[in-house]
N, C-alpha and C positions, 0 to 999 in steps of 0.2 A: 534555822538550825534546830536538831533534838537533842537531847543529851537523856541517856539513859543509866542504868545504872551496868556496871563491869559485871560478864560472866563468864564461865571456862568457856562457853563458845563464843566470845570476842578474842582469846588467846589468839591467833593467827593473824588476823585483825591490826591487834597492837603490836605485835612483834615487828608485824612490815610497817606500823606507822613510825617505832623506835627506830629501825632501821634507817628509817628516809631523815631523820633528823640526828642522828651520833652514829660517830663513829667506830666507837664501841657498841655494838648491840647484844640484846640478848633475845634468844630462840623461841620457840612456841611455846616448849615445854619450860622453859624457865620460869615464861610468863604464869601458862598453867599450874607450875606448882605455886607460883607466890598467890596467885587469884584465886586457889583451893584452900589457903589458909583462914580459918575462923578469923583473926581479927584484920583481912586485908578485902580496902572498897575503894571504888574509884568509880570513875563516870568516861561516856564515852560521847565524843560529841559527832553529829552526821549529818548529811545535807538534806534535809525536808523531802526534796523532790526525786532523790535518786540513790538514797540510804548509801550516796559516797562516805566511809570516813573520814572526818575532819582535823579529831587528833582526840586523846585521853590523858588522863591522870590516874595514880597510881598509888593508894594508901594503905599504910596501916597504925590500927590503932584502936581505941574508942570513942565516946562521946566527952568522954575528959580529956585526951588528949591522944596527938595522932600526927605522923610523919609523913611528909611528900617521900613518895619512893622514887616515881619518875614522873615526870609529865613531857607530853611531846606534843607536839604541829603540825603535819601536814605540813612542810616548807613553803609552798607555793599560796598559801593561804595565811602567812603567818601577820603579823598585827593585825588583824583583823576582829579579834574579841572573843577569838576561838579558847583560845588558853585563860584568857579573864574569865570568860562563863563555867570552865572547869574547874578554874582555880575556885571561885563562889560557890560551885556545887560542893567540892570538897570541904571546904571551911565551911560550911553549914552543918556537916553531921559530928562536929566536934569544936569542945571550947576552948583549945589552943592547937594549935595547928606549927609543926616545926616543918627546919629544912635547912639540909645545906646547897651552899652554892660555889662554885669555885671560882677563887678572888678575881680573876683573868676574865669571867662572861659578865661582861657588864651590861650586856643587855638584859640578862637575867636577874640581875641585882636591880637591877635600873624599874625591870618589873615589879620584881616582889615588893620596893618599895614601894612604887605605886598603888601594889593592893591594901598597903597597910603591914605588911612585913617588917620589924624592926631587928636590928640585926643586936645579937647576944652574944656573940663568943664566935668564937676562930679556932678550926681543928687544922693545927700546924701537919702540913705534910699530906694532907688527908688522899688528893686524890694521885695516881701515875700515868704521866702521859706515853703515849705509845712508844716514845722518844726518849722517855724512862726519867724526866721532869717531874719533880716531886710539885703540886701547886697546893697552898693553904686553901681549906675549906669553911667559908662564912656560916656561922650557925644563925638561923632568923625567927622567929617565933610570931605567930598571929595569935593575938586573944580576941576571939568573938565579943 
């Protein structure tokens, strides 16, 4: 596996990787205007032998500190170390690292704590489900 660094011409890329993992997604240009903004980085990860991609992550911020915006997987690929090595590339270009999560995906909590994620605060209400379900959002914080 590669992992490189996010540019407008991954935009289409990540849009169809968001896609394949929520279902809520957001379009080319969505991606493209957040990925054209000065303080937004992420990483993109892809297969050695056949430049498939794997999945990415999605930041913004600086080197003092910096927000998961999205990260995704490739479904059919998923526990596999794909999203740990993104998530490590990420949290190397900055020395706190936040995120929410919604109280509900425990697999995703279940992750973050494994990376070292410790959880800070709770934005009541934060996210809405298609089904118009209001769910509380975990705030987590990495310090390098």
């Amino acid at each position: 596996m590669n992992i490189c660094e996010l540019g407008l011409g991954h935009c289409a890329v990540i849009a169809n990787l968001h896609a394949e993992s929520f279902t809520e997604n957001w379009s080319t240009q969505a991606f493209a205007d957040l990925v054209g903004l000065p303080a937004t980085f992420g990483f993109l990860a892809f297969d050695c032998e056949n430049d498939d991609p794997f999945g990415f992550i999605l930041c913004q911020g600086d080197n003092i500190e910096a927000e998961i915006i999205t990260i995704a997987t490739r479904p059919a690929i998923r526990r596999q170390g794909v999203a740990g090595a993104l998530l490590k590339a990420a949290c190397a270009q900055t020395a706190r690292m936040f995120l929410e999560v919604a109280t509900d995906n425990l697999s995703a909590i279940s992750f973050y704590e494994k990376h070292g994620f410790a959880k800070i605060g709770v934005r009541k209400n934060y996210y809405k489900r298609s089904d118009g379900a209001l769910v509380n959002a975990l705030v987590y914080e990495f310090t390098a």
